[in-house]
C-alpha positions as CSV (number, residue, x, y, z in Angstrom):
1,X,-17.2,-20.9,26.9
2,X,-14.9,-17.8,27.0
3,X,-15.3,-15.4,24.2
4,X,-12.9,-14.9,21.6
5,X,-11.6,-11.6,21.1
6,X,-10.0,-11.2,17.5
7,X,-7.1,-8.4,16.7
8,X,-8.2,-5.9,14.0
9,X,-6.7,-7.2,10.7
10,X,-7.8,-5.7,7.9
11,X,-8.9,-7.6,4.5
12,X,-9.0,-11.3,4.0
13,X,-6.7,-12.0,7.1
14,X,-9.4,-10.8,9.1
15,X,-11.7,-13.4,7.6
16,X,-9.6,-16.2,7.8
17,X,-8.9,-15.5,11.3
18,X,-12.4,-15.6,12.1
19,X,-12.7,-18.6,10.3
20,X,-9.8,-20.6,12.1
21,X,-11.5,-19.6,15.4
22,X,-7.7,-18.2,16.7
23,X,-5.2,-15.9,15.2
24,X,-2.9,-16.0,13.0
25,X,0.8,-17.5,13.7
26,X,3.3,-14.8,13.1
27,X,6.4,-15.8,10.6
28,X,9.3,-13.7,9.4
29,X,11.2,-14.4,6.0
30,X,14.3,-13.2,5.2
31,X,15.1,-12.0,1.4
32,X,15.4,-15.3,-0.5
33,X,14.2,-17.3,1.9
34,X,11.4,-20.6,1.1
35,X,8.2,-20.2,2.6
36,X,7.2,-23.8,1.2
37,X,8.4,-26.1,-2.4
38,X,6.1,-27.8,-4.7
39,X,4.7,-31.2,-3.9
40,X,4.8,-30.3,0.6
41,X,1.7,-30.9,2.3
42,X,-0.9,-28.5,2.7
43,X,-1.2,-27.9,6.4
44,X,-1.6,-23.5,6.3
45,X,-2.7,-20.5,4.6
46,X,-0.7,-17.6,4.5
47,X,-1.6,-13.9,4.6
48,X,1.2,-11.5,3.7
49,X,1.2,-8.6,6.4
50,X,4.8,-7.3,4.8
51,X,7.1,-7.2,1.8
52,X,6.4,-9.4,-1.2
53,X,6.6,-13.3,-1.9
54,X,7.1,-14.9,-5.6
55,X,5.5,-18.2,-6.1
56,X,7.4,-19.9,-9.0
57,X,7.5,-22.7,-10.8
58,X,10.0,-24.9,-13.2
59,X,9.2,-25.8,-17.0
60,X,9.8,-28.2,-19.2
61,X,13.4,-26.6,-20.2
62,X,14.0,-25.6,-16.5
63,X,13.9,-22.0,-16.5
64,X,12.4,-20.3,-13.5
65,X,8.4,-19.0,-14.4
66,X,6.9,-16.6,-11.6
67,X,3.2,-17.7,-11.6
68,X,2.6,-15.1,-9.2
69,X,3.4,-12.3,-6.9
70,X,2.2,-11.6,-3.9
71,X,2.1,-8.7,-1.3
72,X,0.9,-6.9,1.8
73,X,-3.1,-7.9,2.3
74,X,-3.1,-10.9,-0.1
75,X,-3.1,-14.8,0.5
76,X,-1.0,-16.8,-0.9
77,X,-1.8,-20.1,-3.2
78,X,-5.4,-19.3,-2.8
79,X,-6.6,-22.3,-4.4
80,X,-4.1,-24.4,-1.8
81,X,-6.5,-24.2,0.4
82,X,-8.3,-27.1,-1.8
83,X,-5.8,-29.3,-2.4
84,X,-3.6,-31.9,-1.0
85,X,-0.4,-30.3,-1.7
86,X,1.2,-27.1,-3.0
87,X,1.4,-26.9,-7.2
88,X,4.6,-24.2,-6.7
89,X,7.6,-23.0,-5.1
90,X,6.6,-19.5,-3.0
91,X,10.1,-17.6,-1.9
92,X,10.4,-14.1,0.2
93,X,11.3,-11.5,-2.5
94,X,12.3,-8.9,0.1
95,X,12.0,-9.1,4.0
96,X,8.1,-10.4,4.7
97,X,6.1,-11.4,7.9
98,X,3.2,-13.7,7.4
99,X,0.5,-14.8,9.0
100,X,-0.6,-18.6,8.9
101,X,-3.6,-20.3,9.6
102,X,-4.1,-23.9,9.8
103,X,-5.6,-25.4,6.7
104,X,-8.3,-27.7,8.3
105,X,-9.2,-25.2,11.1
106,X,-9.9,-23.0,8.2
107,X,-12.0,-25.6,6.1
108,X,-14.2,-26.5,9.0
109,X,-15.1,-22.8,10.1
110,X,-16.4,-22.3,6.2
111,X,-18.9,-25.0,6.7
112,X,-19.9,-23.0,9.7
113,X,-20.0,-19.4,8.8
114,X,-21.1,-19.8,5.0
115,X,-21.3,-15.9,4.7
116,X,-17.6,-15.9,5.2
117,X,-16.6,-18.8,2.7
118,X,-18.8,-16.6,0.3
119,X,-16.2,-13.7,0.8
120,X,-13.5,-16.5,0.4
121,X,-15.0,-17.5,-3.1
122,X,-15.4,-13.7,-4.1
123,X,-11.7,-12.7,-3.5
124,X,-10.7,-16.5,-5.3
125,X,-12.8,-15.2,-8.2
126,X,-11.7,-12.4,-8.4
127,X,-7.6,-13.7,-7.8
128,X,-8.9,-16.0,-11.2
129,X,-9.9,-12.9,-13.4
130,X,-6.6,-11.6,-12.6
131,X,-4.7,-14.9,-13.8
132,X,-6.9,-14.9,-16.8
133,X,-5.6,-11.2,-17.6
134,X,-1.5,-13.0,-17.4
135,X,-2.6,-15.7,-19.3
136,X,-3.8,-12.9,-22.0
137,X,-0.4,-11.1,-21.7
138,X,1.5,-14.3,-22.0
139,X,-0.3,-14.7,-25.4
140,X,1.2,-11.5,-26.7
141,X,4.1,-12.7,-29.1
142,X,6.0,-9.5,-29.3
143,X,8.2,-8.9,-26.2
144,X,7.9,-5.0,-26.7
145,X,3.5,-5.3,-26.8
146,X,3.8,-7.7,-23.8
147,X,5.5,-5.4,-21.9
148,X,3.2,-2.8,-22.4
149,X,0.1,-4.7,-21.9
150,X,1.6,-5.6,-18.3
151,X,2.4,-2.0,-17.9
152,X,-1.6,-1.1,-19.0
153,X,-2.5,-3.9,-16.9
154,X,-0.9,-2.8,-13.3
155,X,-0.6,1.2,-13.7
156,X,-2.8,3.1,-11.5
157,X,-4.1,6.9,-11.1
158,X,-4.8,9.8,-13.5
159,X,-1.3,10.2,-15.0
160,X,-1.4,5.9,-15.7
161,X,1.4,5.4,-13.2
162,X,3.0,2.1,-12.7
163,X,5.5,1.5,-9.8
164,X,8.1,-1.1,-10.1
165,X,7.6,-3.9,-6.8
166,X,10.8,-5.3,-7.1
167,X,12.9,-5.8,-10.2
168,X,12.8,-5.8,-14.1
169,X,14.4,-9.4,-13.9
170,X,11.4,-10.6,-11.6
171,X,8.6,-8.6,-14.1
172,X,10.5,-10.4,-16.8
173,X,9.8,-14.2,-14.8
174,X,6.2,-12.9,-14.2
175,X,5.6,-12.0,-18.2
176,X,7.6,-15.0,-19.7
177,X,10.4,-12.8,-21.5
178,X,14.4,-13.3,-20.4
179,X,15.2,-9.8,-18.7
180,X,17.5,-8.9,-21.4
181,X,14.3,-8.7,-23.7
182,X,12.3,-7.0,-21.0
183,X,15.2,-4.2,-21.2
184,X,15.3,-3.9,-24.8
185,X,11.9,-3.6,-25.0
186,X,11.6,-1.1,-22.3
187,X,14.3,1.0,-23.7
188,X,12.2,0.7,-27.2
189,X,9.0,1.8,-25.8
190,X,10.4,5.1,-24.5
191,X,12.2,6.2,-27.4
192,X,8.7,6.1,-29.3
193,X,7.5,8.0,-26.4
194,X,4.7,4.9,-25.3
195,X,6.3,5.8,-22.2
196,X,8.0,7.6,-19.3
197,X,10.7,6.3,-16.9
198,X,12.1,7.8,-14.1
199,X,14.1,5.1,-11.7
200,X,11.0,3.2,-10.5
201,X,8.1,4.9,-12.1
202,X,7.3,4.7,-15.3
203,X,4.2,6.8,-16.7
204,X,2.2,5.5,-19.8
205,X,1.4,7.9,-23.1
206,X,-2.4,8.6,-23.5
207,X,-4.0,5.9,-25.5
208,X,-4.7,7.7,-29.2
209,X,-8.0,8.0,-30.2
């Protein structure tokens, strides 16, 4: 038997090549473009390598509800890889290449390589904490402290930077607010100085003591 040589990929597309046994089909996606639609077969996993993809879903008074957002080094639908068929939408935000791995090929190498589903179940725990965090922000009545606490939640770095991935009207689909509300309460947060914005930074205030 010849031995497989795998390409360095970094993160979990490394591990999910390893566990298909081949690598990963390259895919491009345009801006806008569907990737899959709720209720498809499961037949892949996808890694994004490039640009960002929005997995969305419909509710009950048909508005649009981002219930996530993916981008470079993250899988998509984690928990897809467990189930029949896909519980969401997923659409290119921007330009995106992919990397997909077929479903089964995938399944079969955990039951081989145990070690490496473990890694699989770490980064699926730890993708859960981070719905659990949305699901706390969600809870947060008041447009203007729901905005913040998403702004707390993904700023980074000493000065508590946060860095806009695509648009206000896609963080407002992501928080559960119309993006005029995400606006108003933007606009309110930095004239009581909670926070700094320059085009697509924004700095939080120090947390008082």
């Amino acid at each position: 038997m010849s031995e497989i040589i795998f390409s360095s990929l970094p993160g979990i597309a490394s591990t999910l090549e390893t566990l298909a046994g081949r690598p990963g089909h390259r895919r491009r996606l345009a801006c806008g473009e569907m990737l899959f639609h709720a209720g498809e077969p499961v037949a892949s996993v996808y890694v994004i390598l490039s640009g960002q993809v929005r997995m969305m879903r419909m509710n009950q008074t048909g508005a649009e509800v981002t219930v996530d957002r993916a981008g470079p080094a993250r899988w998509l639908a984690e928990a897809s890889l467990f189930a029949a068929r896909y519980h969401c939408d997923a659409m290119a935000d921007t330009e995106a290449c992919l990397l997909s791995y077929p479903k089964a090929a995938v399944l079969e190498g955990m039951q081989r390589q145990p070690a490496l589903a473990t890694e699989l179940m770490i980064d699926l725990a730890r993708r859960l904490h981070e719905a659990r965090l949305r699901i706390e922000i969600l809870n947060i009545p008041r447009a203007q402290e729901r905005l913040l606490a998403y702004l707390q939640a993904h700023a980074s770095g000493e000065n508590a930077e946060f860095t806009l991935p695509g648009s206000w009207k896609a963080v407002a689909g992501e928080i559960g607010l119309t993006h005029e509300s995400v606006y108003r309460a933007l606009a309110q947060l930095q004239r009581e100085g909670r926070v700094r914005r320059e085009g697509r930074q924004v700095w939080l205030a120090p947390l008082q003591s």
